[in-house]
C-alpha positions in Angstrom: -13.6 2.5 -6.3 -12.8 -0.4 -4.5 -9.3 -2.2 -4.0 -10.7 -5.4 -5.7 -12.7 -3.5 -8.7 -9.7 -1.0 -9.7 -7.5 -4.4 -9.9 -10.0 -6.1 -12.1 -10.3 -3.2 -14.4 -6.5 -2.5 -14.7 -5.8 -6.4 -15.6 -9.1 -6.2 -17.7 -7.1 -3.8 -19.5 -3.5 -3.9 -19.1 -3.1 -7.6 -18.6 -0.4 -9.4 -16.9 1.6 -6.2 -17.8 -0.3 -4.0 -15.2 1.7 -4.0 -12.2 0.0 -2.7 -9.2 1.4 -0.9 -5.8 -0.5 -1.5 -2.8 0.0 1.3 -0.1 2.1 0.6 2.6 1.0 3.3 4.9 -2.5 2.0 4.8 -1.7 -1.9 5.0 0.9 -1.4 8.0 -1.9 0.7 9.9 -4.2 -1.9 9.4 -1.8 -5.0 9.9 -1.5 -2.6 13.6 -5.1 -2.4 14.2 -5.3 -5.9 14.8 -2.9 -6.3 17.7 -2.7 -4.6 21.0 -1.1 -1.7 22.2 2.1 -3.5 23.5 2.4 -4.9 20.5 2.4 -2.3 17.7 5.6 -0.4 18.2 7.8 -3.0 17.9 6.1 -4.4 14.7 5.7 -1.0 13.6 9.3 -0.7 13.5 9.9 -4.0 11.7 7.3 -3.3 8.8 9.3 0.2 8.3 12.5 -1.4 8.0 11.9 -3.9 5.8 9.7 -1.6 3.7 12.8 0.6 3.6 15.2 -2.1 2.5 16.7 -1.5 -0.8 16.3 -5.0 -2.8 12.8 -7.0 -3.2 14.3 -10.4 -1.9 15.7 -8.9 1.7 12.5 -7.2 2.1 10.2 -10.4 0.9 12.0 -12.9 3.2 12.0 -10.1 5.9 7.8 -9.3 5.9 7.5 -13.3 6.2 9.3 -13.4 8.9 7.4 -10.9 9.9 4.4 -12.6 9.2 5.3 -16.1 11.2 6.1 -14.0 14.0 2.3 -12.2 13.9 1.2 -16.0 13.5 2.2 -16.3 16.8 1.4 -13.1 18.8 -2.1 -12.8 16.4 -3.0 -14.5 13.3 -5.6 -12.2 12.5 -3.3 -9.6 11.8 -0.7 -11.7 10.1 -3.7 -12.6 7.7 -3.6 -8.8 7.0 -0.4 -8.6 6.3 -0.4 -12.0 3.7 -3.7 -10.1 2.2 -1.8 -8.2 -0.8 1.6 -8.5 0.2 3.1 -9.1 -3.3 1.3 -6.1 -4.1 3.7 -3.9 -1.5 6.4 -5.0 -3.2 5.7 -3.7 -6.6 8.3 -0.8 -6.0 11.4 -3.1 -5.4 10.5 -5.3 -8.1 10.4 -2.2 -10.2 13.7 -1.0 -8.8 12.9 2.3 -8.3 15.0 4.2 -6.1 15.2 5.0 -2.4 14.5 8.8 -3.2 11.3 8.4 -5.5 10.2 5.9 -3.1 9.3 8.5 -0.9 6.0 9.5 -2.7 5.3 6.2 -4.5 5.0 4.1 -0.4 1.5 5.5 -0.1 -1.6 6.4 -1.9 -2.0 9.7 0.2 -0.4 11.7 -2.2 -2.4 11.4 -4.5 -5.6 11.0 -2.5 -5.4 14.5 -1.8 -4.5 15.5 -4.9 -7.8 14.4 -5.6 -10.0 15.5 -2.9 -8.7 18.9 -3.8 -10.5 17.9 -8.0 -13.4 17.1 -6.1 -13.8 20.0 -3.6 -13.4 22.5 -6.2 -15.1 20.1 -8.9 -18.3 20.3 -6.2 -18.6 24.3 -5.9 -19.1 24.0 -10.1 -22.4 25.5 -10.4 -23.0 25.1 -13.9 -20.7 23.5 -16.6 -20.0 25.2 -19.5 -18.7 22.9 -23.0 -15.7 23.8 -23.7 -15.4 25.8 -27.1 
């Protein structure tokens, strides 16, 4: 399902209670993909570390400052990074802590947790009800 779609549907449903986490793995990688090569380390680094910071205000002003300084070097990918920002956040609103963080950054886990449903979901032959 799309990004846009699954959003709709959750605040279709939840409301203004549904609080979505937008990965951070996938939205550095392609915040990266927009500038060149000499570039990408360094803001690498940055989007880590303020990813990584413990409270949602130091990371928020950090990822906008961030942001001005892509502005400057590409503002293609400084539009990327605006695109859903809040969203990356979700986690420090929530407080959750450093360790659970771990898991909770990315979608991946449980991406594959899924492709792993549907690879063993597609060598199903026939279905039985259950009784």
């Amino acid at each position: 399902m799309a990004l846009k779609a699954r959003n709709v549907a959750v605040k279709k449903r939840a409301g203004e209670a549904a609080l979505l986490q937008r990965c951070q793995w996938h939205k550095r990688r392609n915040v990266l993909n927009h500038l060149p090569d000499e570039h990408q380390p360094f803001i690498e680094q940055k989007l880590i570390a303020a990813w990584n910071m413990a409270g949602y205000a130091e990371a928020r002003r950090t990822l906008d400052r961030i942001r001005d300084e892509l502005e400057r070097i590409n503002p293609s990918a400084a539009r990327s990074l605006a695109e859903g920002l809040e969203e990356t956040l979700t986690i420090h609103r929530l407080h959750v802590p450093a360790r659970l963080r771990l898991t909770m950054f990315s979608t991946n886990p449980i991406e594959s947790a899924l492709s792993v449903v549907e690879e063993k979901c597609g060598r199903v032959k026939k279905w039985q009800a259950a009784t």
